[in-house]
OpenMM code with the backbone's topology and positions (N, CA, C; nanometers):
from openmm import Vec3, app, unit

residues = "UNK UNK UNK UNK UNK UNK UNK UNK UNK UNK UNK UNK UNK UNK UNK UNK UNK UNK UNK UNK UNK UNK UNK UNK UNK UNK UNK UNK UNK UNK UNK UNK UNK UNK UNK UNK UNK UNK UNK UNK UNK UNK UNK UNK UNK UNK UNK UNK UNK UNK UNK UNK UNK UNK UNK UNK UNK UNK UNK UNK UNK UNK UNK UNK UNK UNK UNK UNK UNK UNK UNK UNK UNK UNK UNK UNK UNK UNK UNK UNK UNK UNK UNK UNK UNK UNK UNK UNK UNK UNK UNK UNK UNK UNK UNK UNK UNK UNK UNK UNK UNK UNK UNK UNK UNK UNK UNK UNK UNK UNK UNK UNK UNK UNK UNK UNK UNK UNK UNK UNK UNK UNK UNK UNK UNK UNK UNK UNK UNK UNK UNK UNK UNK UNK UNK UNK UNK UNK UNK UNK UNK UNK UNK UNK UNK UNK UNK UNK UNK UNK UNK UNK UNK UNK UNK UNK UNK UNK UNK".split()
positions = [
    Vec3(-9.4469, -8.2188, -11.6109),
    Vec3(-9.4345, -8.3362, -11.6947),
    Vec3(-9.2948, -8.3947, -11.6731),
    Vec3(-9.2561, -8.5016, -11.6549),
    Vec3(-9.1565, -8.5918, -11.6538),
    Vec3(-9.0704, -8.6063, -11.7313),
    Vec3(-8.9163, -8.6055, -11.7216),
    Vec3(-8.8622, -8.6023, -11.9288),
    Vec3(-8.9309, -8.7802, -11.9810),
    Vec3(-8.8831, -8.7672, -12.0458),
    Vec3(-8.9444, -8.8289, -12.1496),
    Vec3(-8.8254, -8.9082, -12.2182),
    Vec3(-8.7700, -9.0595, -12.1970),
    Vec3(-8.6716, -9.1332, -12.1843),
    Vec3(-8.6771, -9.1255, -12.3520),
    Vec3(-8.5764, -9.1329, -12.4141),
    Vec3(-8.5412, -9.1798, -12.5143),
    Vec3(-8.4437, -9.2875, -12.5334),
    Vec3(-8.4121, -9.3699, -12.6250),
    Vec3(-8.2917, -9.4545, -12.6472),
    Vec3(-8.2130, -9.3885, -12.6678),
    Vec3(-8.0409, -9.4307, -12.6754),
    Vec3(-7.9646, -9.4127, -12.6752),
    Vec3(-7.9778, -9.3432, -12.8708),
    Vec3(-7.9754, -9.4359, -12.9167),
    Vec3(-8.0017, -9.3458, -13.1130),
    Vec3(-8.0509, -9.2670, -13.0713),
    Vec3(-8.1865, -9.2649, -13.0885),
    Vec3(-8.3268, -9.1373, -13.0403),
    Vec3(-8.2354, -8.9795, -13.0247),
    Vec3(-8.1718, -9.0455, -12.9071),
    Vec3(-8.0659, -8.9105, -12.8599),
    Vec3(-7.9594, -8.8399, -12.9286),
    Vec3(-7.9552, -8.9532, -12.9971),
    Vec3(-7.8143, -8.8968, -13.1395),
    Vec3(-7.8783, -8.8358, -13.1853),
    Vec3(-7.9699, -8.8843, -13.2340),
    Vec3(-8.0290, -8.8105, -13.3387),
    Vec3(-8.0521, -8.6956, -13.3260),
    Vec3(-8.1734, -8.6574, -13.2168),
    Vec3(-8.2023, -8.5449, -13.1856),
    Vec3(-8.0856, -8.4280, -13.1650),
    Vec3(-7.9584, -8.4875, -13.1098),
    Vec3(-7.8975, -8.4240, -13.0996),
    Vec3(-7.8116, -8.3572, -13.2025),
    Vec3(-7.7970, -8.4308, -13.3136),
    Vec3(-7.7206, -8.3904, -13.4743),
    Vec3(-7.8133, -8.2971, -13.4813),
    Vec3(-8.0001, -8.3092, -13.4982),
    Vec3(-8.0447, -8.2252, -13.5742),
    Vec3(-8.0457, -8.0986, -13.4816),
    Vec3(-8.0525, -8.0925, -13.3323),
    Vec3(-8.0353, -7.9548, -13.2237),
    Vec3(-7.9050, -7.9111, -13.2967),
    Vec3(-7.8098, -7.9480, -13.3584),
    Vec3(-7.7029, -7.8978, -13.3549),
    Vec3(-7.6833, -7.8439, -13.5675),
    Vec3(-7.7850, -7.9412, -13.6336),
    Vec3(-7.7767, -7.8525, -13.7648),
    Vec3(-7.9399, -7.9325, -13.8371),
    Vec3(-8.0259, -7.8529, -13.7963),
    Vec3(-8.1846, -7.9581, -13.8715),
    Vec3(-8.1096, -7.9780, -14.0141),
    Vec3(-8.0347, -7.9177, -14.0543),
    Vec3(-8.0283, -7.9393, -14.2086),
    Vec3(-7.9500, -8.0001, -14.2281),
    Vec3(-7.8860, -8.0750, -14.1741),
    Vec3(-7.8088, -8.2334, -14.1579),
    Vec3(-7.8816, -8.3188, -14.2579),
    Vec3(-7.8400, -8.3554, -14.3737),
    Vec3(-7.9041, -8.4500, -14.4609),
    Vec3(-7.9253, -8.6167, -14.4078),
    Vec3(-8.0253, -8.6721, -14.4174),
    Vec3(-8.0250, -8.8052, -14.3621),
    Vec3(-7.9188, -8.8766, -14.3882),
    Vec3(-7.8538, -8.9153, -14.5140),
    Vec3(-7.7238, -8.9484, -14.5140),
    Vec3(-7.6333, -8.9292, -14.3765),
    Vec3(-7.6302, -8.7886, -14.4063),
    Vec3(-7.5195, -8.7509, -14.2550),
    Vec3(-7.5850, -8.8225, -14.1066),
    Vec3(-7.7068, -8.8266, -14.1100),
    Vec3(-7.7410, -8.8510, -13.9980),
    Vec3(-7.7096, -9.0126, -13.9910),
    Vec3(-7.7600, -9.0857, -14.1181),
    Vec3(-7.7245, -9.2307, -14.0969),
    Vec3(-7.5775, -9.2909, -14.0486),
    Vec3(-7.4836, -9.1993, -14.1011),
    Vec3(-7.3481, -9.2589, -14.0958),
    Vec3(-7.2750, -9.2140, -13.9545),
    Vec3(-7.3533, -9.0715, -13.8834),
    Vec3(-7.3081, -9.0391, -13.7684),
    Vec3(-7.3975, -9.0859, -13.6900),
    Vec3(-7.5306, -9.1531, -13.7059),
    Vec3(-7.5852, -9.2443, -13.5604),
    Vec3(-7.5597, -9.3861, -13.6089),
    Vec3(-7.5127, -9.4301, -13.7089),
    Vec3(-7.5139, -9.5694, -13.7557),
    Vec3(-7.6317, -9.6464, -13.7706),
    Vec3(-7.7243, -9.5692, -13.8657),
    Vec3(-7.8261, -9.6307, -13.8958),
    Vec3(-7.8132, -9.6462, -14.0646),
    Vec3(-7.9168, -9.7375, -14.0912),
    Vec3(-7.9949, -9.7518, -14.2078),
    Vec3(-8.0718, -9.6430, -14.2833),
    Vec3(-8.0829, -9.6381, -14.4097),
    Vec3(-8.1111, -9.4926, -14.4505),
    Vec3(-8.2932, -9.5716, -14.4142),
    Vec3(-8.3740, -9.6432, -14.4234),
    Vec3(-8.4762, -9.6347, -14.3835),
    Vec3(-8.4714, -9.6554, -14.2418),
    Vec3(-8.4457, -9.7093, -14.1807),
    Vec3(-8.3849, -9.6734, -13.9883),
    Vec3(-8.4481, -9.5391, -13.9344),
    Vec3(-8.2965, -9.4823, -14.0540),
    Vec3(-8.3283, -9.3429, -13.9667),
    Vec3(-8.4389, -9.2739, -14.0356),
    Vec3(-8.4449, -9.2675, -14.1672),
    Vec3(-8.6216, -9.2509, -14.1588),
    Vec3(-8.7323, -9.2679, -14.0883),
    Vec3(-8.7529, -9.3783, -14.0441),
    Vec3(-8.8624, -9.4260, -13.9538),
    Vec3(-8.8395, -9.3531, -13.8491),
    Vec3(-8.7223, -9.3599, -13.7942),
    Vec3(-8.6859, -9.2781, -13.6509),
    Vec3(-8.7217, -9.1189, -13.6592),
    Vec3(-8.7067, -9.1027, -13.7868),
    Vec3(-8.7139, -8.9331, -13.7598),
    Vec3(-8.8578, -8.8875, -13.8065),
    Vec3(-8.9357, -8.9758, -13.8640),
    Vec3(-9.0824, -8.9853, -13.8847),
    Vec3(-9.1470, -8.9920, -13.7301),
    Vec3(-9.1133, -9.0836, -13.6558),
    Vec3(-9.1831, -9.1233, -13.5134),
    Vec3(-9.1212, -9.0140, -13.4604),
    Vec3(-8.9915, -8.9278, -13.4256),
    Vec3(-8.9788, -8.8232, -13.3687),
    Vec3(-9.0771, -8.6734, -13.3807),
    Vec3(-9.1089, -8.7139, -13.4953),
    Vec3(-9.1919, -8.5947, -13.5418),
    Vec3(-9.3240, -8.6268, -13.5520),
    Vec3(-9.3950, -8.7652, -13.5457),
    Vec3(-9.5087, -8.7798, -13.5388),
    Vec3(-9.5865, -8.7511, -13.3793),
    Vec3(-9.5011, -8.7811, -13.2943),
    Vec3(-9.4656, -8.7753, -13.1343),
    Vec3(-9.4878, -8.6612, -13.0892),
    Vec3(-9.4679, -8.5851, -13.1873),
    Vec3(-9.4170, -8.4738, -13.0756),
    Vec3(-9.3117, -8.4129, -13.0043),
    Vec3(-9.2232, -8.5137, -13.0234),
    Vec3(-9.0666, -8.4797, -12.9578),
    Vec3(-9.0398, -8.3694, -13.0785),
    Vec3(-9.0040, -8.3826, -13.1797),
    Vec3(-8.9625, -8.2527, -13.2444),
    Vec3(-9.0946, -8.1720, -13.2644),
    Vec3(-9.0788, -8.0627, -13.2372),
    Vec3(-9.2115, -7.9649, -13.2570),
    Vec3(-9.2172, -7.9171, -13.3683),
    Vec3(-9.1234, -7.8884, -13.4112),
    Vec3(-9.0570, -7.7883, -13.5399),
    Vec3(-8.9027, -7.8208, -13.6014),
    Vec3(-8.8807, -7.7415, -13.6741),
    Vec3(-8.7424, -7.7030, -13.7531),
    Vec3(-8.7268, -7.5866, -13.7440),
    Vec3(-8.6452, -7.5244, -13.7738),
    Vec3(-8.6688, -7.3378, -13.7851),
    Vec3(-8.4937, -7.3354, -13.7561),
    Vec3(-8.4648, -7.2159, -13.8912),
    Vec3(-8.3456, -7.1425, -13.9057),
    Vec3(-8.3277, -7.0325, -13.8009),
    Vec3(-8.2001, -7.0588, -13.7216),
    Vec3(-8.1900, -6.9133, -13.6676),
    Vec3(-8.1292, -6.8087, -13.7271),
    Vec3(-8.1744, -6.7029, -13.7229),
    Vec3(-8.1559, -6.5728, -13.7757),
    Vec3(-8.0856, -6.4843, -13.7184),
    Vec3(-8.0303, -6.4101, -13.7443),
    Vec3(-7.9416, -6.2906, -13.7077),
    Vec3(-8.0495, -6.1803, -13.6439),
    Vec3(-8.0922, -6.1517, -13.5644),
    Vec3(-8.1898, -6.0251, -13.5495),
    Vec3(-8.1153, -5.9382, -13.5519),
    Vec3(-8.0237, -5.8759, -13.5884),
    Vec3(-7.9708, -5.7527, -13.6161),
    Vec3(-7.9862, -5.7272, -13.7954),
    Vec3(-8.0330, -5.8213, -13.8776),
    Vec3(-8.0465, -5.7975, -14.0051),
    Vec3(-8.1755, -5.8040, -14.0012),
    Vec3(-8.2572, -5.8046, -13.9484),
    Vec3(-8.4290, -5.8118, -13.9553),
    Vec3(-8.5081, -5.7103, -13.9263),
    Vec3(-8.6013, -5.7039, -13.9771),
    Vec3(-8.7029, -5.5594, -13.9671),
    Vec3(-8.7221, -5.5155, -13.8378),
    Vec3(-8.6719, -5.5597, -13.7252),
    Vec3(-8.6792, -5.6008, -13.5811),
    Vec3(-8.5794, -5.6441, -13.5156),
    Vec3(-8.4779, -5.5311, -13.5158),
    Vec3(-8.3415, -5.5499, -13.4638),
    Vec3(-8.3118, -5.5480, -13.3031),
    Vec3(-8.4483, -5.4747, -13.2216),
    Vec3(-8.3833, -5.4440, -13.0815),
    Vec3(-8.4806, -5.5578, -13.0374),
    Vec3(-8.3517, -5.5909, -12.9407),
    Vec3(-8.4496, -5.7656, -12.8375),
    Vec3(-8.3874, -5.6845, -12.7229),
    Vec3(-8.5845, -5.6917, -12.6381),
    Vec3(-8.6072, -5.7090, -12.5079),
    Vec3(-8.6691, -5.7809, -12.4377),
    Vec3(-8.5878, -5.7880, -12.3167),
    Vec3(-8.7386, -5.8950, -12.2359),
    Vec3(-8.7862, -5.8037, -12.1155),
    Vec3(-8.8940, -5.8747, -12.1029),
    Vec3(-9.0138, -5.7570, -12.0427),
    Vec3(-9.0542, -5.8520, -11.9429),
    Vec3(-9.0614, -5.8178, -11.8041),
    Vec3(-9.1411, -5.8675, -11.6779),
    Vec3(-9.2397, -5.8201, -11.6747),
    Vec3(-9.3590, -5.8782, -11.6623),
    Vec3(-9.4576, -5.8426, -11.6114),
    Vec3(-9.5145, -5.8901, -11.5141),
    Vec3(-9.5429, -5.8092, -11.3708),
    Vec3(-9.6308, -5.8360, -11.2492),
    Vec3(-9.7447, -5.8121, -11.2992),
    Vec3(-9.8397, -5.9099, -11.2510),
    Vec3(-9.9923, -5.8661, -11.2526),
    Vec3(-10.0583, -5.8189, -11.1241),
    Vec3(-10.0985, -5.7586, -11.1262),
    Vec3(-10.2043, -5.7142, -10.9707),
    Vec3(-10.3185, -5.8425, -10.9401),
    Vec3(-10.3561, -5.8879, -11.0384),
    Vec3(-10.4716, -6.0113, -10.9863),
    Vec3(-10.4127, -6.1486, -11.0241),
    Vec3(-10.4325, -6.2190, -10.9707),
    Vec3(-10.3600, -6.3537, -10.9899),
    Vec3(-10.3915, -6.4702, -11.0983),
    Vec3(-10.5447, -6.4715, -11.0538),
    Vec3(-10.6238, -6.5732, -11.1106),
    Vec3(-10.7204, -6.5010, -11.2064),
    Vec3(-10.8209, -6.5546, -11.2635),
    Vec3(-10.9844, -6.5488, -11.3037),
    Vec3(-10.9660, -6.5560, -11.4680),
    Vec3(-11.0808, -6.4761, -11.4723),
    Vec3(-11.0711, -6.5165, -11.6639),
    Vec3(-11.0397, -6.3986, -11.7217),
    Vec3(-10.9751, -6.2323, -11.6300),
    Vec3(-10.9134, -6.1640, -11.6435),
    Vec3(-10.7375, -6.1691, -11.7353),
    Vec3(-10.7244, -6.2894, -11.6032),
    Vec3(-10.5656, -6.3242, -11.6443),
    Vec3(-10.5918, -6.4189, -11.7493),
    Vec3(-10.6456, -6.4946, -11.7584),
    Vec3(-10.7021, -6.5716, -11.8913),
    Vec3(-10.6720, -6.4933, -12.0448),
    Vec3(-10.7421, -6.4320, -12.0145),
    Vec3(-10.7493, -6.3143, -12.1714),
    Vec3(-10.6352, -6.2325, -12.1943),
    Vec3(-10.5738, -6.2300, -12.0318),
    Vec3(-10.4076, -6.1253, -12.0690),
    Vec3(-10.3310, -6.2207, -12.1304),
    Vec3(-10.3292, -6.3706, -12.0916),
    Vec3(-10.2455, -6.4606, -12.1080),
    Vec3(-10.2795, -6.4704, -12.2414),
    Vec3(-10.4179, -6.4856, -12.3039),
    Vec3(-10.4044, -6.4991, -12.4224),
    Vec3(-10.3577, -6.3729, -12.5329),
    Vec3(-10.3805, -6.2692, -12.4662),
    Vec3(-10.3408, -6.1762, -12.5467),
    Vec3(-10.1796, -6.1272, -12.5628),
    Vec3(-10.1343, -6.1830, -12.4571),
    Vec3(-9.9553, -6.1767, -12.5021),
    Vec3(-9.9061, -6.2921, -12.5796),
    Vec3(-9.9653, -6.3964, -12.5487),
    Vec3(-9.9842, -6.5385, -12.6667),
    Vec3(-9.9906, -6.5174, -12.8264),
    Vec3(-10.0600, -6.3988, -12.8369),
    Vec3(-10.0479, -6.3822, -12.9835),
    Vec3(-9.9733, -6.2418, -13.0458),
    Vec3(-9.9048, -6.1938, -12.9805),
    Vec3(-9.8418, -6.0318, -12.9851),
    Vec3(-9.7433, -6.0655, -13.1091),
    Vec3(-9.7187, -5.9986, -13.2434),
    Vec3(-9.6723, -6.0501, -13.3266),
    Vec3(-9.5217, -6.0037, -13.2733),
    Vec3(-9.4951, -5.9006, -13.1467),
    Vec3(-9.3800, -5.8608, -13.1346),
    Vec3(-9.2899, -5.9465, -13.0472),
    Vec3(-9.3532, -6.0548, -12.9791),
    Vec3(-9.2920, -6.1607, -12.8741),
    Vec3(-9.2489, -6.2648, -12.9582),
    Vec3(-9.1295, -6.3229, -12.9145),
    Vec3(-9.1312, -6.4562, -12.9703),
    Vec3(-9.1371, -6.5841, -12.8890),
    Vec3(-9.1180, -6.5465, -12.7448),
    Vec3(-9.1433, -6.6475, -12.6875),
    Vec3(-9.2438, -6.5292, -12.5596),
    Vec3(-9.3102, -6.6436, -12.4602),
    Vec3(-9.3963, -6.5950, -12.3949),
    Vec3(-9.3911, -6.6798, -12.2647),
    Vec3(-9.3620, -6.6410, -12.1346),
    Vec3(-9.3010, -6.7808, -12.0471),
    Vec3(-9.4089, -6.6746, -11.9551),
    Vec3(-9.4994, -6.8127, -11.8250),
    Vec3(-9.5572, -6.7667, -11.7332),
    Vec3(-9.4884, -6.7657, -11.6392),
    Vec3(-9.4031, -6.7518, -11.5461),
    Vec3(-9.2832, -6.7801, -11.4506),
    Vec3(-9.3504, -6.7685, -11.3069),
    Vec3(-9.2536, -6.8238, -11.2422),
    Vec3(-9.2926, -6.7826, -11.0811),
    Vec3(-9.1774, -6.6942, -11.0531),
    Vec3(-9.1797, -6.6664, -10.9187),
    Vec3(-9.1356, -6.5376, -10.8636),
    Vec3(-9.2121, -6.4216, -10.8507),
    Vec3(-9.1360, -6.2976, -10.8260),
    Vec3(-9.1736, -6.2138, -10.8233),
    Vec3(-9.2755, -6.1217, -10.9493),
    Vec3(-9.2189, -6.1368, -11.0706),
    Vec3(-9.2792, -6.1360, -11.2475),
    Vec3(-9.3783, -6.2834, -11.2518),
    Vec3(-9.5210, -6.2255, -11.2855),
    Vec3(-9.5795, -6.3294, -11.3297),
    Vec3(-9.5544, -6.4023, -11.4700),
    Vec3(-9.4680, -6.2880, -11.5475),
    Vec3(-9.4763, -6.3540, -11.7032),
    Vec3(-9.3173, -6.2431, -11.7740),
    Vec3(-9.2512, -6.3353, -11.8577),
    Vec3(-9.1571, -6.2989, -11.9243),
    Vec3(-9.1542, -6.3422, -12.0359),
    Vec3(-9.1215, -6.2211, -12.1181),
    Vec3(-9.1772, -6.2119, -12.2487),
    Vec3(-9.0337, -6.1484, -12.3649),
    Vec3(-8.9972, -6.1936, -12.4385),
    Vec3(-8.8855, -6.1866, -12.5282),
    Vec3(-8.9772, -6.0993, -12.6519),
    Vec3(-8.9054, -6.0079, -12.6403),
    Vec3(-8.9898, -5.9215, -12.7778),
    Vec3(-8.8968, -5.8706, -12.8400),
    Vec3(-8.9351, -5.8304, -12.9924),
    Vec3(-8.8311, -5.7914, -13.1538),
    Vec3(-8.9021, -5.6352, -13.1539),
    Vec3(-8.8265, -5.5607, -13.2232),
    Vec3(-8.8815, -5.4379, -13.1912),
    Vec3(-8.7849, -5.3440, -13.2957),
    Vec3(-8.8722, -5.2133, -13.3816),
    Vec3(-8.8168, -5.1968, -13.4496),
    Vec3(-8.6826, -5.1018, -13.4561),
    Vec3(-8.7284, -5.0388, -13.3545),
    Vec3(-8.6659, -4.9424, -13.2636),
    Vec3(-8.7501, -4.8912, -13.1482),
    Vec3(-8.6747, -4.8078, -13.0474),
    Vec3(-8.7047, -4.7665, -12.9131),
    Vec3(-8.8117, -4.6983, -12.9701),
    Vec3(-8.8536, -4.6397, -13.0256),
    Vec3(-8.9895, -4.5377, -13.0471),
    Vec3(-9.1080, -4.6546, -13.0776),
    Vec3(-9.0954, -4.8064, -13.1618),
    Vec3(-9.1695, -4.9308, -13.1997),
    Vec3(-9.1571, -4.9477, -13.0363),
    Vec3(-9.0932, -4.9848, -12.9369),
    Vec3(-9.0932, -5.0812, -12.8318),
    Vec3(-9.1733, -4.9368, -12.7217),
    Vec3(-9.1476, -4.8139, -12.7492),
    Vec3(-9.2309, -4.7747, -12.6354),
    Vec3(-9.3563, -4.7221, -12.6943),
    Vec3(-9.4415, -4.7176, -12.8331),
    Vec3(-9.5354, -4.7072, -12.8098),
    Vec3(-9.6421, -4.8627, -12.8351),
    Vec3(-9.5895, -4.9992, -12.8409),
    Vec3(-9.5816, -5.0990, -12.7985),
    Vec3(-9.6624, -5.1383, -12.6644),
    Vec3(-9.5576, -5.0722, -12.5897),
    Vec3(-9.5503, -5.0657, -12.4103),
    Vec3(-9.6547, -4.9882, -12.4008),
    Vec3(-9.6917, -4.8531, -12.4099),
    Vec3(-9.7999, -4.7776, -12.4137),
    Vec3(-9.9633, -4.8430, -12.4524),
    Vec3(-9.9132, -4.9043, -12.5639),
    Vec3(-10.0705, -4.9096, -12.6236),
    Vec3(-10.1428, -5.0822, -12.5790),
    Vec3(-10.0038, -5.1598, -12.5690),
    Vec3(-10.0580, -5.2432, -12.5024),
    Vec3(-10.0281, -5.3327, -12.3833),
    Vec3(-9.9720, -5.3121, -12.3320),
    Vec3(-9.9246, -5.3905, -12.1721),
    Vec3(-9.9514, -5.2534, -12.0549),
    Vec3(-9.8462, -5.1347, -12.0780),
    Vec3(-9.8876, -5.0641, -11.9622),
    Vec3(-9.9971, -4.9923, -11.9241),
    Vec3(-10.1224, -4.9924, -12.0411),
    Vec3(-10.2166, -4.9391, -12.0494),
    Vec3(-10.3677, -5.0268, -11.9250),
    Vec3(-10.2943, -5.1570, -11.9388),
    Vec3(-10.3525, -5.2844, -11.8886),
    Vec3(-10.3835, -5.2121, -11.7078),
    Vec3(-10.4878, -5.2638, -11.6776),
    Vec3(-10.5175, -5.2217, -11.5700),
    Vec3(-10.4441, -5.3546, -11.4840),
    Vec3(-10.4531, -5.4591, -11.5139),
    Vec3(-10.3937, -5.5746, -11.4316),
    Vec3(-10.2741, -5.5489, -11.3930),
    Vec3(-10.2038, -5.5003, -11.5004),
    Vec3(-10.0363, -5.4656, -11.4808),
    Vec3(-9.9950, -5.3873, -11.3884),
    Vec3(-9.9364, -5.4420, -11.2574),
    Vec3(-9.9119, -5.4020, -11.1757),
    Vec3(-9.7542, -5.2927, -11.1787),
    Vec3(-9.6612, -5.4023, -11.2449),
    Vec3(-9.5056, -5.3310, -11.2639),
    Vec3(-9.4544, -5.4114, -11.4141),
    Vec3(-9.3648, -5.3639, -11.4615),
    Vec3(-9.2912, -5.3805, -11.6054),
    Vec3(-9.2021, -5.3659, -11.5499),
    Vec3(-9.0659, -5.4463, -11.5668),
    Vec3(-8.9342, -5.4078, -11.6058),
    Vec3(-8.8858, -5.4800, -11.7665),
    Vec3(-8.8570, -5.3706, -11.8088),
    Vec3(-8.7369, -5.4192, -11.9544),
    Vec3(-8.6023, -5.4253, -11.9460),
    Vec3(-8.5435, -5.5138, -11.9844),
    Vec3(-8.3845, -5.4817, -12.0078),
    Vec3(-8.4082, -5.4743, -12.1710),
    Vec3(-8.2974, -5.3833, -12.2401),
    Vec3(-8.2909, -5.4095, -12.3549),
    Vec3(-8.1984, -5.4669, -12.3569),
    Vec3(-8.1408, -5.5462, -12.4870),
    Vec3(-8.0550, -5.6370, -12.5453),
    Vec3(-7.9384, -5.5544, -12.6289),
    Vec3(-7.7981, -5.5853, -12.5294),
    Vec3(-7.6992, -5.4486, -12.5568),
    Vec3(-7.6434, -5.5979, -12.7094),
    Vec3(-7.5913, -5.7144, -12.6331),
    Vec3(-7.5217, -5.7768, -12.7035),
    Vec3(-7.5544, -5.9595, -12.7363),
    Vec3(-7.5849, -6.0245, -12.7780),
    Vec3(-7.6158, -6.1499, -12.7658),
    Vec3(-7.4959, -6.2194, -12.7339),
    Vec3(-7.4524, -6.2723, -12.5932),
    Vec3(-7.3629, -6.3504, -12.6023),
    Vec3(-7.3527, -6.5296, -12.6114),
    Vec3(-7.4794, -6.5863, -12.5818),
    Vec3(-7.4890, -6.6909, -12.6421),
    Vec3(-7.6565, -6.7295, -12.6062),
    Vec3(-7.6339, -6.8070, -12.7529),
    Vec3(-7.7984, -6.8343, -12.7793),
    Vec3(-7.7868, -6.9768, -12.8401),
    Vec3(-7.8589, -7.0553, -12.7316),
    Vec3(-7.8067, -7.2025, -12.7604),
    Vec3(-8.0008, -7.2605, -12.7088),
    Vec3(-8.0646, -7.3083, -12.8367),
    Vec3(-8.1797, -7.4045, -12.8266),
    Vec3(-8.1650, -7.5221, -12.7647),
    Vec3(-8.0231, -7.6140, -12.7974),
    Vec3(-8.0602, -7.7323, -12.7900),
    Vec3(-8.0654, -7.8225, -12.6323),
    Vec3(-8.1502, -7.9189, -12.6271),
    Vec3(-8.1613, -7.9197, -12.4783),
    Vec3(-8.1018, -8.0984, -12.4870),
    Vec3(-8.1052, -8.1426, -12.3857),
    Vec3(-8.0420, -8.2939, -12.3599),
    Vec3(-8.1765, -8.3554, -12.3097),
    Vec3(-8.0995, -8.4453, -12.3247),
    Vec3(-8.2882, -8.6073, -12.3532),
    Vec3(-8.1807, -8.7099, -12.2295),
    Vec3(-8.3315, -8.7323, -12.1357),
    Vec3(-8.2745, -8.8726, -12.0430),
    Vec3(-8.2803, -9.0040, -12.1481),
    Vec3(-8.1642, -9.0854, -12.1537),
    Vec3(-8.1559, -9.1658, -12.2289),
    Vec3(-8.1770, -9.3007, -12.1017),
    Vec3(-8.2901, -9.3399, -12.1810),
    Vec3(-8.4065, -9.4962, -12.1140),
    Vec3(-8.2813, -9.5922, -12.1170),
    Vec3(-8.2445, -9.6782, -11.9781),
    Vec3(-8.1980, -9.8263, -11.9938),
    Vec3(-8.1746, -9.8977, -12.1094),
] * unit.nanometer
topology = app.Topology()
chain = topology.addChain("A")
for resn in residues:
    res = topology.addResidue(resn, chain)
    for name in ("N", "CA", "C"):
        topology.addAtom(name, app.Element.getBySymbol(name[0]), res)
């Protein structure tokens, strides 16, 4: 898919809220220089669109029931069919992933998982990925330290 041009506002905007969603419209009006219905409308059509997907607080995962973050490669042995279909959907809903990426390279799929501890993440691994006949190889790194964790992404701004 193509980015997806925004105006020059559009981009402010998005960008105040990548940087705090809980930016009160006020704040947002006086730092993109809009109108308090302006930027209403604007942030209604951002979200009716599709451009914003969500809101969501980030969290500390070291205070959560699910302190150890790993990411997990997975090779598959078969490539295609409605095999990989059903794996794909079944890491799609793993309550222990939070994100789920199909990648190229060598790993067909990389997978960010919360975990409660090493005894939660390897019988996890056991009961459901390495058990998988498709699964060709796994590698995990675990997560010693977070050194930066940054969502927000940049918008081509349209003529």
């Amino acid at each position: 898919m193509p980015p997806r041009p925004v105006d020059l506002i559009d981009a402010r905007l998005l960008h105040e809220l990548q940087r705090n969603n809980r930016a009160s419209v006020g704040h947002l009006c006086e730092t993109v220089g809009l109108t308090l219905a302006t930027c209403q409308r604007r942030l209604k059509k951002l979200r009716e669109s599709g451009l914003i997907q969500g809101e969501v607080a980030l969290v500390d995962p070291r205070v959560t029931a699910r302190p150890l973050t790993v990411v997990i490669e997975l090779a598959l042995d078969q490539i295609g069919g409605e095999r990989r279909i059903a794996f794909e959907r079944k890491l799609a809903v793993q309550a222990e992933f939070s994100m789920v990426w199909a990648v190229s390279g060598e790993a067909d799929f990389v997978c960010i998982g919360h975990f409660r501890d090493i005894e939660h993440y390897r019988d996890f691994m056991l009961r459901e990925l390495i058990g998988s006949e498709l699964v060709r190889r796994q590698t995990t790194f675990v997560g010693i330290e977070r050194l930066r964790f940054e969502l927000a992404l940049e918008f081509a701004v349209a003529p």
